[in-house]
C-alpha positions in Angstrom: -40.8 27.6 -30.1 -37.4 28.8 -30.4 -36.9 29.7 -27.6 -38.0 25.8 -25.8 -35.7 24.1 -28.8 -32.3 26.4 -26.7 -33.4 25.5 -23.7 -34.0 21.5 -24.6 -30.5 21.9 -26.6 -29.1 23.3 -23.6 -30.1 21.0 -21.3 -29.2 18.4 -23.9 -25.4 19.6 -23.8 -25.7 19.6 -20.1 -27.0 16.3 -20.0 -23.9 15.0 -22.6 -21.1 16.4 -20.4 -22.5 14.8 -17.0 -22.6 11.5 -18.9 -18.9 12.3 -20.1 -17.7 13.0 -17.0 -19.5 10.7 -15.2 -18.0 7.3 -17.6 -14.6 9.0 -16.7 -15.3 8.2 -13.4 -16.5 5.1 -13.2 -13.4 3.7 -15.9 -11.1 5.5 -13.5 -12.7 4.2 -10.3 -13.2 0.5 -12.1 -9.4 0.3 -14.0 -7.2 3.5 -13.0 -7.7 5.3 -9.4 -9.4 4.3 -6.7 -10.1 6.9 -3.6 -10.3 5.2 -0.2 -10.4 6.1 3.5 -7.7 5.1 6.1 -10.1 3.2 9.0 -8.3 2.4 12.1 -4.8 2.7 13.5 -2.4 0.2 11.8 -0.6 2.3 9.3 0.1 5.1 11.6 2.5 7.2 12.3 2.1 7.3 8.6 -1.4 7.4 7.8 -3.8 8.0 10.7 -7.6 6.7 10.4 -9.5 9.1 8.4 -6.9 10.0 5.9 -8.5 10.1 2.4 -5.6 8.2 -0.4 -5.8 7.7 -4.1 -4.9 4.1 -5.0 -3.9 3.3 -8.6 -5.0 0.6 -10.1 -2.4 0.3 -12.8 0.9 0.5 -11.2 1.7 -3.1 -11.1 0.4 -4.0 -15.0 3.9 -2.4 -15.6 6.3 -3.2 -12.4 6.4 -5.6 -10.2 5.8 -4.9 -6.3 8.7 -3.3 -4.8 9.9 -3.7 -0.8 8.6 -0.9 0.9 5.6 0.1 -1.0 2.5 0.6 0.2 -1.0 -1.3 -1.0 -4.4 -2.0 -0.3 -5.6 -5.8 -0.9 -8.2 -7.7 -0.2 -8.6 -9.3 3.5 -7.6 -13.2 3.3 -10.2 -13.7 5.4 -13.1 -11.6 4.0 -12.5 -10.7 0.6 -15.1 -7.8 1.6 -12.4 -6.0 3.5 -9.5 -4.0 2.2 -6.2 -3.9 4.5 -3.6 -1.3 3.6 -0.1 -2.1 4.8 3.1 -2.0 3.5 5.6 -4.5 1.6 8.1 -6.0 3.3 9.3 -9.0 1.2 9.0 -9.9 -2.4 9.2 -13.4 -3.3 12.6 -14.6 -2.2 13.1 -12.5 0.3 14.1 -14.3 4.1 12.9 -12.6 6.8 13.3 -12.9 10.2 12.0 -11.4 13.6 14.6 -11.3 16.4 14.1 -9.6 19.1 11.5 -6.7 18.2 13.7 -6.4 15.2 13.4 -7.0 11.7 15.8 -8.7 9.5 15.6 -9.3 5.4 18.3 -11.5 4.0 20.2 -11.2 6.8 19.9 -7.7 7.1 18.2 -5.4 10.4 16.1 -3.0 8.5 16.6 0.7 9.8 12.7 0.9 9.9 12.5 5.4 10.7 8.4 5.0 9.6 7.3 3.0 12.1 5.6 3.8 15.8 7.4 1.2 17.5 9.2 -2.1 17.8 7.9 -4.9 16.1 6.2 -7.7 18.3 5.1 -10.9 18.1 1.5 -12.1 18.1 1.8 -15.3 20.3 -0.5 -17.5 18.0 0.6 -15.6 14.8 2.4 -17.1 12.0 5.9 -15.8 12.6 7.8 -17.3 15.5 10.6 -15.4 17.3 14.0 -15.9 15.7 12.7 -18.4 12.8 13.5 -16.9 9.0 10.7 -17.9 6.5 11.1 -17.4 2.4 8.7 -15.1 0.5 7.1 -18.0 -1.4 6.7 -17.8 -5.5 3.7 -15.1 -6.2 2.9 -13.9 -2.6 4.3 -10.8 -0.7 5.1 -10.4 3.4 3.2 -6.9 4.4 3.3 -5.5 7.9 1.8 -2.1 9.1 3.7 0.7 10.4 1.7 0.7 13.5 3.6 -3.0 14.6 1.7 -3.1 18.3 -1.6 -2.3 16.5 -1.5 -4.4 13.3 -2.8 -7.6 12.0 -0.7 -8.4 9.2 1.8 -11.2 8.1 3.1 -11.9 11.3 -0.7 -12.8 12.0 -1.7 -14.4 9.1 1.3 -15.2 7.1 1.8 -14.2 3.2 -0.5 -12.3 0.8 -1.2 -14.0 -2.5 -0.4 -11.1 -5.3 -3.7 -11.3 -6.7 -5.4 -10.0 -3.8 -3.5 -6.4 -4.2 -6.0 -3.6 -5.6 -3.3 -1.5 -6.1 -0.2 1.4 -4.5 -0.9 4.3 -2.2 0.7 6.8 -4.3 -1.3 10.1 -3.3 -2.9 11.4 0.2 -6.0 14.2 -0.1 -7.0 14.8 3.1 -5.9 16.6 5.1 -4.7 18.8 3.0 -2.0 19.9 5.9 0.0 16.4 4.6 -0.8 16.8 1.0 1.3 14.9 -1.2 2.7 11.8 -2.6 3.5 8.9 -1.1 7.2 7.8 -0.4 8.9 4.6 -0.6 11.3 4.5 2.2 13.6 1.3 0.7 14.3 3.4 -2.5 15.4 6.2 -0.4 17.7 3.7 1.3 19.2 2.6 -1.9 20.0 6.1 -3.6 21.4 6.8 0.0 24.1 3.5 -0.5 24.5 4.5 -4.2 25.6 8.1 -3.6 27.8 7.3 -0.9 29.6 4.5 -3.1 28.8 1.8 -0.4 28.5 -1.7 -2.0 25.4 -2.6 -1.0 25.3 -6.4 -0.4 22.3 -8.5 0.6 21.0 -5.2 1.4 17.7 -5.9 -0.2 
């Protein structure tokens, strides 16, 4: 009798720590971290398809999107489909494609994370040489992979409330363990500790 009241206390205990670790789960995965799987080619040379990333949830209750991070969000047109690309412009920003190149407020961007020069889709929302403004609330995204990338030169600006969240940690493969980056901040601490002024840089 003593013997089957250990082994149903046991089992009990057992029982008590899968449910405790298994509601840390689901309030991470629901509020916190998310895990998701690159799929397909438009982030790369920076992610390929495969790549396993943690996504927090959190990030943005306490900043504000910054240029040149990267996010998942919800597809415009199937809200059953996550993209992940990266920020270009924040509302205010102007932006401008000019020959394969991107300008932001008047500025080229020196763009060292991307696989080639940016393109133009030819019934896309940008037009070649015509600036648009980062409207109130909405964000310009792109993908790293420009020739291989539906994005806002496609299908114009993301609402904010259709990000999930920032990329800030890849899993797999563990050869490019680590955090993720933000280019643009580099840039900056690059200007500051040079004494540049930086003007209309960003």
């Amino acid at each position: 009798m003593d013997l089957l009241k250990k082994v149903i206390e046991f089992v009990m205990d057992i029982l008590e720590t899968v449910v405790f670790v298994g509601s840390l789960f689901i309030v991470s995965y629901l509020f916190l971290i998310a895990p998701n799987q690159v799929k397909g080619a438009s982030m790369e040379p920076t992610f390929d398809s495969g790549d396993y990333i943690l996504t927090s949830k959190i990030s943005y209750k306490f900043s504000h999107p910054k240029k040149g991070d990267i996010i998942v969000f919800a597809s415009l047109r199937n809200k059953d489909i996550d993209y992940i690309k990266r920020i270009i412009g924040i509302p205010g920003d102007r932006i401008v494609i000019k020959d394969n190149e991107v300008y932001l407020n008047g500025n080229l961007i020196k763009e060292d994370y991307i696989s080639a020069k940016t393109t133009i889709f030819e019934s896309g929302f940008m037009k070649n040489n015509v600036e648009v403004t980062v409207p109130e609330d909405y964000l310009y995204v792109m993908g790293d992979n420009r020739p291989r990338s539906s994005d806002s030169r496609d299908f114009g600006f993301i609402p904010a409330t259709n990000v999930i969240g920032k990329v800030i940690y890849r899993y797999f493969p563990f050869n490019k363990l680590g955090g993720v980056k933000n280019p643009f901040q580099s840039i900056i601490l690059q200007y500051l500790l040079s004494d540049k002024q930086i003007i209309n840089l960003f």
